[in-house]
C-alpha positions as CSV (number, residue, x, y, z in Angstrom):
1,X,-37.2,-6.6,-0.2
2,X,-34.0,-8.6,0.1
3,X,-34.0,-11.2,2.5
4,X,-31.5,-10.1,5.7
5,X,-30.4,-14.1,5.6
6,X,-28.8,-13.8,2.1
7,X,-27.2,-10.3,2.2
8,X,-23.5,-10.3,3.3
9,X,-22.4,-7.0,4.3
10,X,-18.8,-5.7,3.5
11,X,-17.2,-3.3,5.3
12,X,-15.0,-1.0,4.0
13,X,-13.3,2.6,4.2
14,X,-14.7,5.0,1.7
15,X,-11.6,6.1,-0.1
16,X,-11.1,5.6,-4.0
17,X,-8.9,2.8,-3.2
18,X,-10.6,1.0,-0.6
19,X,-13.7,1.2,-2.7
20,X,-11.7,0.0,-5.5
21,X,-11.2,-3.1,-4.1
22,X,-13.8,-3.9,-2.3
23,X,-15.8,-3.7,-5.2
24,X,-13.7,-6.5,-6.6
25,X,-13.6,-8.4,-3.6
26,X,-17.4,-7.9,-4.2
27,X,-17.4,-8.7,-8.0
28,X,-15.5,-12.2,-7.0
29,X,-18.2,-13.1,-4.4
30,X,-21.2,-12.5,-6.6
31,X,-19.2,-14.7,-9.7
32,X,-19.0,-17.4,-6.7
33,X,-22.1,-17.0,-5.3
34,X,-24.9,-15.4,-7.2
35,X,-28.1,-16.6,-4.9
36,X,-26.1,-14.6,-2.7
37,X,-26.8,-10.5,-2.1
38,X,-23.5,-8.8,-1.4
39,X,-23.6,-4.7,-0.1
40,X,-21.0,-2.5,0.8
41,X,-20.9,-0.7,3.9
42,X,-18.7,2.2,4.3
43,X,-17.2,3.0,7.8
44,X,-15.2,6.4,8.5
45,X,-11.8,5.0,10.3
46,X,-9.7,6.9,12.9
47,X,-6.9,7.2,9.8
48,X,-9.9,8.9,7.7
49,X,-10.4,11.1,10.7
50,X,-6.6,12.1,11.1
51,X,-5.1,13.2,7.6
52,X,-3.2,16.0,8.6
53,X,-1.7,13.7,11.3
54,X,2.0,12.2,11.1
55,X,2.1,8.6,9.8
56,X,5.8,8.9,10.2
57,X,6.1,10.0,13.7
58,X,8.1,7.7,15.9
59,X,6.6,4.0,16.2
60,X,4.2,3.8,19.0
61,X,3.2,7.4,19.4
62,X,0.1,6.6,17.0
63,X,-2.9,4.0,17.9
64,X,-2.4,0.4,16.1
65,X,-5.0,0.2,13.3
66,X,-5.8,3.6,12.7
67,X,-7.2,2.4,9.2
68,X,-8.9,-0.7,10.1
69,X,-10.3,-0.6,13.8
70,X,-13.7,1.1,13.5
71,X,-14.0,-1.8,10.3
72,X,-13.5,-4.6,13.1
73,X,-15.7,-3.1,15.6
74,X,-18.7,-3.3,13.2
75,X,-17.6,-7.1,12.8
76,X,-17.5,-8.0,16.3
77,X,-21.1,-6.0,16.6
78,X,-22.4,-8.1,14.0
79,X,-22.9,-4.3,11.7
80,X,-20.9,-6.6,9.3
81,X,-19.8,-9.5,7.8
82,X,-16.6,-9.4,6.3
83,X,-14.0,-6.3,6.0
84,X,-11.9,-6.0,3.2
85,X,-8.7,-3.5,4.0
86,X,-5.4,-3.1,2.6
87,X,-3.5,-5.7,3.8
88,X,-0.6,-3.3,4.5
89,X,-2.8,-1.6,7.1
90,X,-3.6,-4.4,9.0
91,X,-1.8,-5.0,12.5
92,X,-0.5,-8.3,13.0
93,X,-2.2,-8.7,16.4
94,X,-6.1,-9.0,15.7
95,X,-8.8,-8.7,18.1
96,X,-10.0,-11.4,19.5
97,X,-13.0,-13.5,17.7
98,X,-11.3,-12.0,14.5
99,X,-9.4,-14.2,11.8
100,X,-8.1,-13.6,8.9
101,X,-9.8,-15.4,6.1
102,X,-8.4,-15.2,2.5
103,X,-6.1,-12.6,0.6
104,X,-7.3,-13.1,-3.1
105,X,-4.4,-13.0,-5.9
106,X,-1.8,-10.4,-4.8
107,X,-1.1,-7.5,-7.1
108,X,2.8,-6.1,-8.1
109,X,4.3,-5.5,-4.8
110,X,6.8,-2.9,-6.1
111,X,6.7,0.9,-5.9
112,X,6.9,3.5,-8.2
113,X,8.7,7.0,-8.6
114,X,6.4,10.1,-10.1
115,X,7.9,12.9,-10.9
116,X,7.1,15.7,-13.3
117,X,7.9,15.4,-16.6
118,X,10.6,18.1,-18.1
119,X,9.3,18.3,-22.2
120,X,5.8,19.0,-20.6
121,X,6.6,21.9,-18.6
122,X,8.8,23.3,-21.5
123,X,5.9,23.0,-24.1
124,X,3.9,24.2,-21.4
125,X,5.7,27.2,-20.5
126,X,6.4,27.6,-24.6
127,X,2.5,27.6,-25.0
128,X,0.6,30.8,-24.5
129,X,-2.0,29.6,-21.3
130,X,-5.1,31.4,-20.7
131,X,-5.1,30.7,-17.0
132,X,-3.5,33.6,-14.6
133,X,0.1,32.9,-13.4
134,X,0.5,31.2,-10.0
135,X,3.1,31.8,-7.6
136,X,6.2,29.3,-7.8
137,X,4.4,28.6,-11.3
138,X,7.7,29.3,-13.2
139,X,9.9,27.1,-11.0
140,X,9.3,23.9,-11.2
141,X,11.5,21.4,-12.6
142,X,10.7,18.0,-14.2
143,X,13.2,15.3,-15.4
144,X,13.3,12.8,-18.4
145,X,11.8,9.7,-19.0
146,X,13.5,6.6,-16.9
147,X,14.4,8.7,-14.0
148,X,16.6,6.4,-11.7
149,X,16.5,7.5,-8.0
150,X,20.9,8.3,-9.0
151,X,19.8,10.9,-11.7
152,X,18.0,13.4,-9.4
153,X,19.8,16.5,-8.6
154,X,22.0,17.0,-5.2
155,X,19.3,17.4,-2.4
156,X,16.3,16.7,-4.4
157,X,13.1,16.3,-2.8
158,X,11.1,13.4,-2.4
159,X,7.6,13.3,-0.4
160,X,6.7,10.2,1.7
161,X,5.0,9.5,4.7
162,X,5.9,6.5,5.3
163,X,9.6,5.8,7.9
164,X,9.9,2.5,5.3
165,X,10.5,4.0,2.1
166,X,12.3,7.1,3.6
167,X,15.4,5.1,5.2
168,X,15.3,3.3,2.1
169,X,15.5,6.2,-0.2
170,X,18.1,7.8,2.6
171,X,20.7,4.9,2.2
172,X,20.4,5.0,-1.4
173,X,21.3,8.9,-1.5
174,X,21.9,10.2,2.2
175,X,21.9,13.7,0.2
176,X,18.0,13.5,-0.6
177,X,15.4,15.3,1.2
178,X,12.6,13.9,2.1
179,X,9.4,15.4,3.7
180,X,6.3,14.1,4.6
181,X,3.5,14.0,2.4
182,X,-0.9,13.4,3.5
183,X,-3.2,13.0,1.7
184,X,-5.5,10.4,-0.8
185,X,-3.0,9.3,-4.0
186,X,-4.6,11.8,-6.7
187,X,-4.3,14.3,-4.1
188,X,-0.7,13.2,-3.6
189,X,-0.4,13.0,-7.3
190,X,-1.8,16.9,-7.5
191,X,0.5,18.2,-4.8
192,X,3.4,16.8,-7.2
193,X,2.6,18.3,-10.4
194,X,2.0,21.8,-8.7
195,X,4.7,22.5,-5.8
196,X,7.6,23.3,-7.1
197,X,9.3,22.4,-3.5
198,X,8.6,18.9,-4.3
199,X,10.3,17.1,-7.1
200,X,8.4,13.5,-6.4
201,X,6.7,11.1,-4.5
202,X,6.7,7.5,-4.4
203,X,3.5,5.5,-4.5
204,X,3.0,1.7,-4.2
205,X,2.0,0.2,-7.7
206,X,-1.1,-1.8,-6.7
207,X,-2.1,1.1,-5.5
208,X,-2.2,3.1,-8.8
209,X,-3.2,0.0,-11.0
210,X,-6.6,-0.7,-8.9
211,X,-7.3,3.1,-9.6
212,X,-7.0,2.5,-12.9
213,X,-4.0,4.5,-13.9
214,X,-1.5,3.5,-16.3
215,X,2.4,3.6,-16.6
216,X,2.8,3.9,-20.8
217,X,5.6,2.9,-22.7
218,X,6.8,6.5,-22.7
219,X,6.7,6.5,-19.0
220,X,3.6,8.7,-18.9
221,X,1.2,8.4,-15.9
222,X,-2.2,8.3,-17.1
223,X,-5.8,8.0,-15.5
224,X,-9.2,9.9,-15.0
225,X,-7.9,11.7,-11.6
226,X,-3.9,11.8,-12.8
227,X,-2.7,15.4,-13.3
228,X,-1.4,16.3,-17.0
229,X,2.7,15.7,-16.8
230,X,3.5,13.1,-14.7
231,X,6.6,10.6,-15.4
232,X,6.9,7.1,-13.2
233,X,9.5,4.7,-13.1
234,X,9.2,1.1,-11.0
235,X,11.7,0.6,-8.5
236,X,13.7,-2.6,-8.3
237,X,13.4,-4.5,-5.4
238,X,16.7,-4.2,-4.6
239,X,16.3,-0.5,-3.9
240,X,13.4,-0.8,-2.6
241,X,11.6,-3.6,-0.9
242,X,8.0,-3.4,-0.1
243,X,6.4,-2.6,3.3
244,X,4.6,-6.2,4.7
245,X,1.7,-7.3,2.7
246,X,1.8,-4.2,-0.1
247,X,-0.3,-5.3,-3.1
248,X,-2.3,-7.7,-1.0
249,X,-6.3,-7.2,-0.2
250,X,-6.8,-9.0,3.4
251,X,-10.5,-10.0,3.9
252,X,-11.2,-10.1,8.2
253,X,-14.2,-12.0,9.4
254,X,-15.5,-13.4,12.7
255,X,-13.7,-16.9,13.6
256,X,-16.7,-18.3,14.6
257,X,-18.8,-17.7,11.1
258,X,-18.5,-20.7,9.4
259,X,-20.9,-19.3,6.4
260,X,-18.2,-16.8,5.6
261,X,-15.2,-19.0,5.8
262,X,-16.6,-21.1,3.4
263,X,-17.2,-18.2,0.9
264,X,-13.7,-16.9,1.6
265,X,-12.3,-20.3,0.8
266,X,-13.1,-19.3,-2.3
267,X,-11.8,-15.8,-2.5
268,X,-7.9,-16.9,-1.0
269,X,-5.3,-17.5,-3.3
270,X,-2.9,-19.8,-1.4
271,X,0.4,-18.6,-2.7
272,X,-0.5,-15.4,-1.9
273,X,-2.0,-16.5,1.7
274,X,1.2,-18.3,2.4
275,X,3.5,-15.3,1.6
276,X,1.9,-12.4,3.8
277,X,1.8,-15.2,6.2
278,X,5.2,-14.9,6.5
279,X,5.8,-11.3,6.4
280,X,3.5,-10.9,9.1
281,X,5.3,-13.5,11.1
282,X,8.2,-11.1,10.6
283,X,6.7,-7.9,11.0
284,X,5.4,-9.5,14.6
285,X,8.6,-11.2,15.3
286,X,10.2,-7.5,14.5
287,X,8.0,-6.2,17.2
288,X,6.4,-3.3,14.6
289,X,3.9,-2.0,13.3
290,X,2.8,-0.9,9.6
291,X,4.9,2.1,10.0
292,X,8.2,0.4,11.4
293,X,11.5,1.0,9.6
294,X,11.1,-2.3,8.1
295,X,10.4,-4.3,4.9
296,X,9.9,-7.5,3.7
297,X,9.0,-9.4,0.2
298,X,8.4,-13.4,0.4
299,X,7.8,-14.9,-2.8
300,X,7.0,-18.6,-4.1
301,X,10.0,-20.2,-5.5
302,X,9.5,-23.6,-6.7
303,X,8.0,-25.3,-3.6
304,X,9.6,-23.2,-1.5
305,X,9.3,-19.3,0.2
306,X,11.9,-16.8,-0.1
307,X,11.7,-13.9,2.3
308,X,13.5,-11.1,2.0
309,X,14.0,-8.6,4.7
310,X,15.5,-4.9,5.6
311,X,15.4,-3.3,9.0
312,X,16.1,0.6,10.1
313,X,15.5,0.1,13.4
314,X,18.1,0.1,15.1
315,X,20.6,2.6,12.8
316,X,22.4,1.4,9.2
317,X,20.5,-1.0,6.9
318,X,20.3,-4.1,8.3
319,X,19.5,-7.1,5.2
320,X,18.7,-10.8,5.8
321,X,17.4,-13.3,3.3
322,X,16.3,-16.9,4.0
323,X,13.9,-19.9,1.9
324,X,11.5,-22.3,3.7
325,X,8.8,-25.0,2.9
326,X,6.1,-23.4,1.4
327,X,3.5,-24.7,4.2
328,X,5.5,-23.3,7.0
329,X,5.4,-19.6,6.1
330,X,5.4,-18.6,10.3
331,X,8.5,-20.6,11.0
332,X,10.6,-18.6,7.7
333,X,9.3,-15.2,9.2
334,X,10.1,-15.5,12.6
335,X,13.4,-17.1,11.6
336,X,14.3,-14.1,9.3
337,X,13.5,-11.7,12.3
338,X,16.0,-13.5,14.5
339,X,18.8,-12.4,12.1
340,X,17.9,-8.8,12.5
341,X,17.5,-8.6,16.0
């Protein structure tokens, strides 16, 4: 029988993506510490609970932490030792007795257009199929290859749920319609390539790469759960900027365990640390929470930290941009939400 004294409990959510990395989070702890016993513990969050709900319903009008608070309970009860969550999902106000402890090596922070792809369908519909017609089957439309966000038709539809990416998508082309979207990502990615009312979706990268899929060469979406004809295409940051701390793993433990700071000294990845550091500092400062109108990209420059920065909350686009010392990642956040207050 294990011994209770060596076994570090993880918490995590049990989607495909929170599993996904809180295996690796597990992976790096057992590479660090092998005398060590390392289990995951899978909590249902009040976000699991609520799919069909609005996550881009007016801020305030849903509960802070929907996908992380039944995580931090089990903390605080001592169920756990450590949670590992999407960063993203994270409020910026913790409970109290909570910290957090290390963000290992962020991932692309960038996100990605899918769309169906316009030679599939045509072989497909060219191609004799043995399955009974659907309805709505003969009307969806695909695009080409290197689909930029200008190329869509007049009044294309995009599906997102979150208020970030749609204002950002909206001031690119005001003509766009968006609706919302629920749902896990191959679900997402399923809805897609079926429903002709919807011509895409946007995703965040990370996202797609710690499920294993694949952007080819071609621009073909590939994976175990990825429906057959799906295009992507990475958007530049200069369309669109990330939502604060996308790409990022955040690992939360109890302030006072010094046995699990030590191990996540050796999960964090400084850079990384230092630059949600200061988009959190600005997502605070900003007043918001994960589902704000708001985005923010810092990034190490030299010995310095650029943060970028785009507000929606108070009508038209609203841009700042500002560099700081590397070590005082707080100070560059708060000072980049003072320009777009």
């Amino acid at each position: 029988m294990p011994d209770p004294a060596n076994t570090i409990r993880i918490a995590t959510r049990g989607s495909a993506l929170a599993l996904a990395q809180a295996n690796f989070v597990a992976a790096q702890c057992r590479a660090a510490f092998p005398a060590l016993r390392f289990e995951l513990k899978i909590i249902k969050t009040t976000g699991d609970k609520l799919q069909r709900a609005s996550l881009a319903k007016r801020e305030g009008s849903l509960p802070k932490g929907l996908f992380t608070k039944e995580l931090e309970v089990a903390l605080l009860k001592g169920r756990a030792d450590m949670a590992v969550h999407s960063l993203k999902d994270l409020p910026t106000d913790l409970p109290a007795g909570l910290t957090l402890a290390a963000t290992p090596k962020r991932a692309d922070v960038r996100d990605v257009l899918i769309y169906r792809d316009a030679a599939f369908l045509r072989q497909r519909a060219a191609t004799p199929a043995p399955q009974e017609w659907q309805p709505g089957q003969d009307t969806l439309r695909g695009f080409a290859p290197g689909l930029r966000l200008q190329d869509l038709p007049p009044a294309a539809t995009i599906a997102t749920s979150s208020t970030r990416r749609k204002a950002q998508l909206l001031a690119a082309r005001p003509d766009l319609n968006v609706v919302e979207i629920r749902g896990n990502v191959p679900t997402r990615l399923q809805k897609v390539a079926e429903r002709a009312e919807l011509d895409a979706t946007v995703l965040a990268l990370a996202g797609l790469a710690r499920l294993n899929f694949q952007i080819g060469n071609d621009g073909r979406l590939s994976g175990d759960a990825v429906p057959d004809g799906l295009l992507a295409v990475i958007l530049d940051l200069d369309l669109m900027l990330p939502c604060v701390g996308q790409g990022a793993i955040g690992i939360e433990i109890r302030s006072d365990d010094e046995r699990l700071a030590a191990i996540c000294q050796r999960l964090n990845h400084y850079n990384t640390y230092q630059c949600v550091a200061a988009e959190r500092a600005f997502l605070q400062a900003m007043g918001g929470g994960c589902q704000s109108p708001v985005a923010a990209c810092a990034e190490v420059v030299g010995d310095q930290l650029r943060l970028r920065a785009v507000s929606f909350r108070d009508g038209p686009a609203r841009r700042a941009e500002a560099r700081g010392p590397l070590h005082e990642p707080v100070a560059l956040g708060q000072h980049v939400a003072a320009q777009l207050k």
